[in-house]
C-alpha positions, 0 to 999 in steps of 0.5 A: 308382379315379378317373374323369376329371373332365368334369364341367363343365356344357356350359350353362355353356360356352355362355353363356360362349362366348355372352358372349365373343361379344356383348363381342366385338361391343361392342368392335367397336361401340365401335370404330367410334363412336371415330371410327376409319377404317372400311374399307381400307386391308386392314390396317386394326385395325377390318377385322381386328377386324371378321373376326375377330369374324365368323369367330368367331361363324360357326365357333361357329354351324358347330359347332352345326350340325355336331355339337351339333344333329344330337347333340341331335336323336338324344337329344331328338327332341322339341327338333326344331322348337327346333333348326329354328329355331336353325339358321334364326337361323344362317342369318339372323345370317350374312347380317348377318355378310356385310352388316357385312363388305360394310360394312367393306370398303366403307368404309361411313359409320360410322352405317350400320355402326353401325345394322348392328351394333345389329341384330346385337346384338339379334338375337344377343341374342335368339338366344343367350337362347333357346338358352340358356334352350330347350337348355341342360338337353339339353346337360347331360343329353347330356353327362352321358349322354356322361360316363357312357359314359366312365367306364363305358369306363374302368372296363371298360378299367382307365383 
């Protein structure tokens, strides 16, 4: 009998998605300090790039709030006040996200956006790592506890 592989750690996912997020946000940087326009006309590459990282990283802070917090706080309760403050963040880290978009849009001096960009970084930086490093076993026990259900399922089910 084979059970379905799901094995891969849901930590691991994190820290990925959490790295693709900060790269996106350097290049988005580096972008701006290139010397390029920053802000209309709409089609601009900086604006597009600049949307594309913020709806980014606000439909991975959704999904948090939406389905892997509320998850976590039935398992481990205990993680409640971790999670509080995690979704705080979120809340924080999509104030600057409207603040940089109102830069961008604006055609804001490059300094300014990029001083924006900096405080987004770290507080991102900052965020991520204690995410990582607060729920990360949580993630993996929920998903190990999710796998086992599964098998458990297909076992009883024939597969």
């Amino acid at each position: 009998m084979v059970v379905p592989d799901r094995a891969v750690a849901l930590s691991i996912q994190l820290t990925r998605t959490h790295q693709a997020l900060r790269e996106r946000l350097d290049a988005l940087r580096q972008e701006v300090l290139s010397g390029g326009p920053v802000g209309p006309p709409a089609g601009s590459d900086l604006l597009r790039h600049c949307a594309g990282f913020c709806a980014a990283l606000e439909r991975h802070h959704t999904g948090e709030d939406g389905g892997l917090f509320p998850a976590l706080r039935r398992e481990f309760p205990e993680l409640a006040p971790t999670i509080d403050k995690l979704a705080e963040d979120h809340g924080l880290i999509a104030g600057l996200l409207r603040r940089v978009d109102e830069l961008v849009a604006g055609a804001a001096d490059p300094a300014m956006l990029v001083g924006e960009l900096d405080g987004l970084a770290a507080i991102m930086d900052s965020h991520f790592a204690f995410e990582e490093r607060r729920v990360g076993a949580a993630i993996d026990a929920l998903n190990a506890s999710r796998r086992e259900m599964a098998a458990a399922e297909w076992a009883t089910t024939g597969g």
